[in-house]
Structure formats: C-alpha cells, structure tokens
C-alpha positions as CSV (number, residue, x, y, z in Angstrom):
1,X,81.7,116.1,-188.6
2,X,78.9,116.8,-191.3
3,X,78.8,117.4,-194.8
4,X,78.9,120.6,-196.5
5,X,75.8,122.5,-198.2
6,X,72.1,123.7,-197.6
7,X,71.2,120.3,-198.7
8,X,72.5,118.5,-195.8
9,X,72.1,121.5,-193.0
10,X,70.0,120.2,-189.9
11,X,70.2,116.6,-191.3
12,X,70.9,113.8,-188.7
13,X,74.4,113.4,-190.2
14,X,75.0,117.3,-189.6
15,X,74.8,117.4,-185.8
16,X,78.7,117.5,-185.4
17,X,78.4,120.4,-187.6
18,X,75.6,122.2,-185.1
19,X,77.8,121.2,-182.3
20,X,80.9,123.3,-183.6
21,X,78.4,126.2,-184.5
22,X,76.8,126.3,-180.6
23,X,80.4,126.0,-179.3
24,X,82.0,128.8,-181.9
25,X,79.1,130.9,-180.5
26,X,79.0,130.7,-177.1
27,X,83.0,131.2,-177.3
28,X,82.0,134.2,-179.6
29,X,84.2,133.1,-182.3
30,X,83.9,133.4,-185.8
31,X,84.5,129.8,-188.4
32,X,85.4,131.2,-191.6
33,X,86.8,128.5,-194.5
34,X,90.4,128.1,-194.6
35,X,92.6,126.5,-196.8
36,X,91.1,126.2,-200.2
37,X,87.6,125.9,-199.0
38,X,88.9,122.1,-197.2
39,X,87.7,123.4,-193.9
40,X,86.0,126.1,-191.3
41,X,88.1,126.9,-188.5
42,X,88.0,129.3,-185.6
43,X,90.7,129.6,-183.4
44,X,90.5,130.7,-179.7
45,X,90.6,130.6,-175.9
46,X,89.0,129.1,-172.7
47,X,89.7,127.5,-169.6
48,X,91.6,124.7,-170.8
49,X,94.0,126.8,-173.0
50,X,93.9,127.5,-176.8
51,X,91.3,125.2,-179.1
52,X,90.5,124.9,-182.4
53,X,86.8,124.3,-183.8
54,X,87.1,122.8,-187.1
55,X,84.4,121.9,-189.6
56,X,85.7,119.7,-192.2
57,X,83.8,120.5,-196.0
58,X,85.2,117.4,-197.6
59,X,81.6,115.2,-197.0
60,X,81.2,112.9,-194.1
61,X,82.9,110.0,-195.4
62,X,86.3,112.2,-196.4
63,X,86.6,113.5,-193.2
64,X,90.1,112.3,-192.1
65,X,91.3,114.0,-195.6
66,X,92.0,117.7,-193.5
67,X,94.5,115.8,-191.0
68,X,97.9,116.9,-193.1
69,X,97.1,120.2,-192.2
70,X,96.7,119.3,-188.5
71,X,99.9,117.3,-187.7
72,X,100.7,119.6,-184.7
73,X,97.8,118.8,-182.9
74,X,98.1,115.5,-181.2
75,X,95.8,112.7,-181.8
76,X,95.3,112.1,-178.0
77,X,94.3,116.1,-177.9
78,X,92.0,116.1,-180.6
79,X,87.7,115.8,-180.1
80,X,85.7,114.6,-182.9
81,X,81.8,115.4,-182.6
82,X,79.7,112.8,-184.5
83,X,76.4,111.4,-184.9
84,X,75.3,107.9,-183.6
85,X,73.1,105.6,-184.9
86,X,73.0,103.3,-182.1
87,X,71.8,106.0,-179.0
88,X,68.5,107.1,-179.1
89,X,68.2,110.3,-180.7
90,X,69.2,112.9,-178.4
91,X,71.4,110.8,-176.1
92,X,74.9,111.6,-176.0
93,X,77.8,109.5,-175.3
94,X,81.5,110.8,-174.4
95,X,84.6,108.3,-174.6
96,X,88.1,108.0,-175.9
97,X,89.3,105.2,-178.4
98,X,87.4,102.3,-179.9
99,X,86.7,101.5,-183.6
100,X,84.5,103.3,-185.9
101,X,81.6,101.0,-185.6
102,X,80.5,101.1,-189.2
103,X,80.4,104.9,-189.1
104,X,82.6,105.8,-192.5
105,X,83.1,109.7,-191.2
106,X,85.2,107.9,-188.4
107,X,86.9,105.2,-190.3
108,X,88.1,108.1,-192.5
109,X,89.5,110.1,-189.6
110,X,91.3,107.0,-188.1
111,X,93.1,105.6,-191.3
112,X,94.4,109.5,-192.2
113,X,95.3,110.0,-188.5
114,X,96.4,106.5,-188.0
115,X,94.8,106.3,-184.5
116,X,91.5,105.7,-183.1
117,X,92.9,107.4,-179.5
118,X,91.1,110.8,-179.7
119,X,87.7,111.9,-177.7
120,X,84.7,111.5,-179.7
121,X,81.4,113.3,-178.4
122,X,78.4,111.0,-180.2
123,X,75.2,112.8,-180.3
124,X,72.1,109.8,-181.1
125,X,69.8,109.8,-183.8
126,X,68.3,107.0,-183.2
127,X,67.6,104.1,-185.4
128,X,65.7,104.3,-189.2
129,X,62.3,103.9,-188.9
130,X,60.6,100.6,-190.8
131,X,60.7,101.2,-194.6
132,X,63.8,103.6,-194.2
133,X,66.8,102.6,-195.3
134,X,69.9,104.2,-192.9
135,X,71.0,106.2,-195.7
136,X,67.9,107.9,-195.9
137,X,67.8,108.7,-191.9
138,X,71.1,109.9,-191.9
139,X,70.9,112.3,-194.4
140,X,67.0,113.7,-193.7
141,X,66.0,115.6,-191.1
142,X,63.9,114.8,-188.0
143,X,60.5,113.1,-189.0
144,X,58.4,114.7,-186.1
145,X,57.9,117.0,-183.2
146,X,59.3,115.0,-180.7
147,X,62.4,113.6,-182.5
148,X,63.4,117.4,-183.8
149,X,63.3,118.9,-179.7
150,X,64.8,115.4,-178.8
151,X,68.2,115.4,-181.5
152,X,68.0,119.7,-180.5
153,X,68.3,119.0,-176.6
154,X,70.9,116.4,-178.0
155,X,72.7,119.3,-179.8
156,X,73.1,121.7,-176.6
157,X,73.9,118.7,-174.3
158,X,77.2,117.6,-176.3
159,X,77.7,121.5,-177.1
160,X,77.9,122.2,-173.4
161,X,80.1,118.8,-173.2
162,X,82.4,120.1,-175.7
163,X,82.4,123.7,-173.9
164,X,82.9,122.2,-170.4
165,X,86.2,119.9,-172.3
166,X,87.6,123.1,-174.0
167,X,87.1,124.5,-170.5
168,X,89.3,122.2,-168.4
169,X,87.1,119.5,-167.4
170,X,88.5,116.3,-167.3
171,X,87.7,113.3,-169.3
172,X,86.0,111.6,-166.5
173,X,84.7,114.4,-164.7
174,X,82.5,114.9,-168.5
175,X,81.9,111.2,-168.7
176,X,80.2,111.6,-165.0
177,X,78.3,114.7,-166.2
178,X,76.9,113.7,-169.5
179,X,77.1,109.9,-170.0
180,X,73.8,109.6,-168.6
181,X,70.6,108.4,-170.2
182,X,68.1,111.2,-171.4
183,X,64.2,110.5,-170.6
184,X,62.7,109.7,-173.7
C-alpha cells in the first residue's frame, strides 16, 4: 500500500509501494494502471503459481476501495505490504491475521474485504522523532543517512520475502527466514 503521486514517492508510508516495484522487477513484469486509473497491476508467474502485484492509487487510507474488482482472489490468498510504525525502521515482520493496529490503510482493506485473515508483510519506520507529529513521519522521507540505508535494506528484505512467498515458500518457512531482528 502507498499513496499515489511524486509527492508521496520514497515517503515512509510508500514502502509497500517500493516493495511491489522491487518484486515487479525482479519478476520482469511490467505495473501499468488498470481500471480507470484505481490501480497498477502486473500479472505473472513464479514458483508458487500465477500472482498478481497490485498497487492501489486510491491514497493510503482508501485502500480496501479496489477489493470489488478482486472478489476472485481469496482473502486467505491475498498479501498486503505495509509500513509499521511500531518496528524499527528497516525491521520487517511477516504474519497472518490480527487487527489493523491504528494503521487506517489496513482498517480500510479489512472493512471492504470483510476479513483481517490475509498475509501482511510490515516493513518498520520507526517511531516520529520528538517535535514530529506521526503524520509528518509517515508522509516525509528518511531524516538521515542511517535511517534512508536502514528503511532501503528494509525495502529488499520484505521484497525478497514477498518474492520467496510468490515463490512457494511457506508461511512459516518465511516467518523462520525473515522474522528476525535487524542490527541497528
């Protein structure tokens, strides 16, 4: 998930987006927008059998608004890439289920899909620093050096996730390989 524009491209709130893009390219597949400019899809093959890479163009916080145009693509199937306030930036964090936790890209995508049970692959941002409000941190880019190479490695570790998932790796097997702490 991300939002659409120049204005928001590397943001914090944008790494789902740079996920999709690493993931489109490595699979050598083009995302072109699709029905009335809603969404970028690109449709092809791997290990795991056919996928879709979708990046919805409705804003963060509309998200779930694509879903009528997915209904043949079960819930349980589907992997939403999202950013994550609570992991350090650059951590990533595989799981199935749970609530949105205050995040309104994934409150939108659970009331339109009526389900929380799909994969989400968090990448972390990390928290706002003092005098920043989260609005502002979600929405800016990386404040230094450290924190841009930190969200970046972020970026190719759930991109390889999400390859190694379209790919045939289990659930688990992906929790084992990436769920671990990154050295800060």
């Amino acid at each position: 998930m991300g939002n659409p524009g120049a204005k928001y491209e590397r943001s914090r709130h944008n790494v789902g987006f740079d996920v999709i893009a690493g993931t489109a390219a490595f699979f050598q597949v083009v995302l072109k927008k699709r029905c009335f400019r809603l969404y970028r899809e690109a449709i092809g093959t791997a290990g795991g059998g056919p996928f879709r890479l979708i990046q919805p163009l409705t804003y963060m916080n509309n998200s779930g608004e694509i879903a009528r145009f997915f209904v043949d693509v079960p819930v349980h199937d589907r992997i939403v890439v999202c950013d994550n306030l609570d992991l350090p930036a650059g951590q990533i964090r595989i799981r199935r289920g749970g609530s949105s936790a205050g995040h309104n890209g994934l409150k939108s995508v659970i009331d339109r899909w009526g389900s929380s049970d799909f994969l989400r692959i968090y990448v972390g941002i990390g928290r706002p620093s003092a005098g920043r409000t989260v609005v502002e941190h979600v929405l800016g880019r990386p404040e230094d050096e450290p924190e841009r190479e930190a969200l970046e490695a972020g970026i190719v570790r759930a991109t390889d996730a999400l390859i190694a998932l379209l790919d045939g790796m289990t659930l688990q097997e992906a929790m084992v390989a990436f769920n671990r702490k990154t050295r800060q």
